[in-house]
C-alpha positions as CSV (number, residue, x, y, z in Angstrom):
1,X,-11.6,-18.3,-38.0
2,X,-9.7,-15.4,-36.1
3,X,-6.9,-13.5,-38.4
4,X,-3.6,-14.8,-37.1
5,X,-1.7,-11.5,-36.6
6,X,2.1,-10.6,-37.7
7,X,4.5,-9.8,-34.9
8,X,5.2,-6.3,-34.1
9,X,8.8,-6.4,-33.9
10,X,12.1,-8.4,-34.1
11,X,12.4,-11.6,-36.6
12,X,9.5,-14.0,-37.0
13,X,10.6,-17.6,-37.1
14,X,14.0,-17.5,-36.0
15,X,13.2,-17.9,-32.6
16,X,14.7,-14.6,-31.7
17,X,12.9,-12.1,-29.8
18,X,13.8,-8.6,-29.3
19,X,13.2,-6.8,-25.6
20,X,10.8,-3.6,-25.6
21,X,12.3,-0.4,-25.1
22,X,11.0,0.3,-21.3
23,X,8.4,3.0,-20.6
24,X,9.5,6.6,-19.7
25,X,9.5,7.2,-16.1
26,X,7.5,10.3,-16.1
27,X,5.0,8.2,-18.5
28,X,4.9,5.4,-16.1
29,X,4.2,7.5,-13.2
30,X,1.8,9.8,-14.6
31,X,-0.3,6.8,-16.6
32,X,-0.3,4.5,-13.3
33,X,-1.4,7.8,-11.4
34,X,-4.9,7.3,-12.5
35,X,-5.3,3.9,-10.9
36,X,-7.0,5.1,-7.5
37,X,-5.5,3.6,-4.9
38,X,-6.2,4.0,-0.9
39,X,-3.8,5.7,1.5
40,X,-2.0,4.1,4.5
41,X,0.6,4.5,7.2
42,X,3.0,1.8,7.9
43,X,4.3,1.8,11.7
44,X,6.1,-0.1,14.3
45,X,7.8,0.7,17.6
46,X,11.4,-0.2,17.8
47,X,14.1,0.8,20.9
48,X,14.0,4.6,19.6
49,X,10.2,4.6,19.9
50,X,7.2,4.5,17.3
51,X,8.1,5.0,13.2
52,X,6.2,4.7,10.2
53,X,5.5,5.3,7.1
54,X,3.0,6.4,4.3
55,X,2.8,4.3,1.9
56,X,0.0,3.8,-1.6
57,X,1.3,0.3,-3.0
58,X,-0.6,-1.6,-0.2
59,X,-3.5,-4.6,-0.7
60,X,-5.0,-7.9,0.5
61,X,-3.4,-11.0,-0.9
62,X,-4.7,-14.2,0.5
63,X,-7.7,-15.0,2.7
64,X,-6.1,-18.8,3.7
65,X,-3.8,-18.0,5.1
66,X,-4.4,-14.6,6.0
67,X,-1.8,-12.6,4.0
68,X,-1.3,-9.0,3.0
69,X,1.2,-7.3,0.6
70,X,3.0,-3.8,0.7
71,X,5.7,-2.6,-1.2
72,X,7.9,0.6,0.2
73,X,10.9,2.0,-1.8
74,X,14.1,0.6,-1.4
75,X,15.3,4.2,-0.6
76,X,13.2,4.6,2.6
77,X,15.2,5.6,5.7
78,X,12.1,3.8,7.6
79,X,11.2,0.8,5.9
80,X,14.9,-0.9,7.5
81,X,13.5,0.0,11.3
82,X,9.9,-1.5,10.1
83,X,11.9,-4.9,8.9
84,X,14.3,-5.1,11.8
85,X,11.2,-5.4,14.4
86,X,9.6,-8.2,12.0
87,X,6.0,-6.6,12.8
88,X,4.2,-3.8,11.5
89,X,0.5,-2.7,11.2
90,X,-0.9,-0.9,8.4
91,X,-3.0,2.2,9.6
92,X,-5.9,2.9,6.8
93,X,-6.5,6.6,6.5
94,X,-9.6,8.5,6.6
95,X,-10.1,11.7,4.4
96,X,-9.2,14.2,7.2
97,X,-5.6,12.7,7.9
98,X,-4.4,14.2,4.7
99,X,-1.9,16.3,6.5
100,X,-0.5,12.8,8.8
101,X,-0.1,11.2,5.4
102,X,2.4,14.0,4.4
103,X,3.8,14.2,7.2
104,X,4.7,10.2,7.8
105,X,5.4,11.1,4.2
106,X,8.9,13.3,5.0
107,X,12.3,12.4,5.9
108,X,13.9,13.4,9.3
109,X,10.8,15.1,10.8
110,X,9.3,13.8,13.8
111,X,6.4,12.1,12.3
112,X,4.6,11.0,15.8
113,X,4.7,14.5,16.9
114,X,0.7,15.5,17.7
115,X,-0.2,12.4,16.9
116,X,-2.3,10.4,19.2
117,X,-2.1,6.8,18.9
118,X,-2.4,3.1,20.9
119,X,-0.7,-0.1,20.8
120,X,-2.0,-3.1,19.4
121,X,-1.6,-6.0,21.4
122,X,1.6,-6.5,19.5
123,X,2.5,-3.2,20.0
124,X,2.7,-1.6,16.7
125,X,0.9,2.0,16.9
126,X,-2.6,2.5,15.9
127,X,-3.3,6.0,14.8
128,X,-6.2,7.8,16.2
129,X,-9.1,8.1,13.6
130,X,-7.6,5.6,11.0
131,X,-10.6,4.2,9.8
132,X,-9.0,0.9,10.6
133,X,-5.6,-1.2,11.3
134,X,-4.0,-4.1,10.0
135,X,-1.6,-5.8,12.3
136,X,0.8,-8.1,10.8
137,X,4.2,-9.8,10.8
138,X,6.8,-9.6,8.5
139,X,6.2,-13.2,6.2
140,X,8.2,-12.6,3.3
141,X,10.4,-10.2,1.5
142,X,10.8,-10.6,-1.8
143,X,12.9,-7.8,-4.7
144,X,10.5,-5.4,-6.6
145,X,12.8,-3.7,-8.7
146,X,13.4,-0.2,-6.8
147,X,11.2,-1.4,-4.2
148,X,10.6,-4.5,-1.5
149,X,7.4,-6.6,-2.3
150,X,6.5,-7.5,1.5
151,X,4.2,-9.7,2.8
152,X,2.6,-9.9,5.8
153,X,1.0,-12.5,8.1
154,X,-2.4,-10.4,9.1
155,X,-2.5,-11.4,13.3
156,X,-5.2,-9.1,14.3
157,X,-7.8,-6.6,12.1
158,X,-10.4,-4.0,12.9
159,X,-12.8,-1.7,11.5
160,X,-12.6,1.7,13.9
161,X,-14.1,4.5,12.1
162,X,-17.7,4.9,8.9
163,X,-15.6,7.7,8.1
164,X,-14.5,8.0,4.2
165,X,-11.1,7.5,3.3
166,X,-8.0,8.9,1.9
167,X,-7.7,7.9,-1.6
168,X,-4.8,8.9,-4.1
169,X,-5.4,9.7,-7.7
170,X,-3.6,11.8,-9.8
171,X,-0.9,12.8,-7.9
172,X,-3.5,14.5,-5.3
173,X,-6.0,13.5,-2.9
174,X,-10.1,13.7,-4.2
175,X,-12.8,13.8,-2.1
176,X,-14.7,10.8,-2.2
177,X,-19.1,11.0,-2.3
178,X,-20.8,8.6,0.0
179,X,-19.7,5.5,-0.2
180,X,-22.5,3.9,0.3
181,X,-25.1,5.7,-2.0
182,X,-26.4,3.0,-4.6
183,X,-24.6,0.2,-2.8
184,X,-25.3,-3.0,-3.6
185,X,-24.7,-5.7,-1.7
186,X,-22.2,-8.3,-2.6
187,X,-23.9,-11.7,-2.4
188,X,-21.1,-14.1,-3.6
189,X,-17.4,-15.2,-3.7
190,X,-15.7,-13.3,-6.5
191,X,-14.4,-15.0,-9.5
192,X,-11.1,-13.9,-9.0
């Protein structure tokens, strides 16, 4: 029989619970820094031309229907031009764009400027030697706390580039080994 355990805080069997204090900021940040995470650029074209936007907090959601999720600051001076066209496409880096993901990254500069790029057939921009793009409209939008949790209705999706990819970790950007030394092959539906 397991050990029942005593609570850790606040006053057992009264029915009263007391809140934890929340995290430090800088603890937060520098604890969730070490989950590795991919890095992508967030773009649309609007009236004044192609934006967009770097952005880490970025994954799958749903395979039926096909769904994405991204969640940008509520402080971005972007992220209201993304929303206003109702369509974006997420742009996933490769290793040697390091310098477009700081860039997109900024406030105020011109973050198209020596960029090459296409439109998707909805039109968002497709950056030149992303290792692939997401195209997607604007499902949902939902609050996050200091940020929007957005998802997106995935309308077309390509592969464009073996090269590796940009990964964050630690507050910088490691180089990643071959991705496919020791692969194995993944024969089955996860149980997730």
């Amino acid at each position: 029989m397991a050990e029942a355990r005593a609570p850790r805080s606040g006053t057992a069997g009264t029915g009263a619970s007391l809140q934890p204090a929340a995290p430090d900021p800088a603890v937060f940040r520098r604890v969730l820094s070490n989950f590795c995470s991919g890095v992508v650029i967030v773009t649309t074209i609007d009236d004044e031309g192609p934006t967009g936007m770097t952005c880490q907090s970025f994954s799958s959601l749903s395979l039926d229907p096909p769904l994405v999720l991204l969640c940008p600051g509520k402080g971005s001076t972007t992220w209201p031009r993304i929303a206003a066209t109702g369509t974006f496409c997420v742009n996933i880096l490769a290793e040697h764009q390091q310098a477009d993901c700081w860039r997109f990254a900024s406030k105020g500069a011109d973050k198209f400027e020596g960029t090459s790029w296409h439109p998707t057939s909805g039109g968002s921009p497709v950056l030149d030697g992303v290792i692939g793009y997401v195209d997607c409209r604007i499902e949902a939008v939902h609050d996050g706390g200091d940020h929007h949790i957005v998802v997106g209705r995935v309308l077309d999706l390509a592969v464009t580039s073996t090269a590796r990819p940009l990964l964050y970790f630690r507050n910088s950007h490691p180089r990643v080994e071959d991705p496919h030394a020791g692969h194995i092959p993944f024969l089955g539906a996860p149980d997730w």
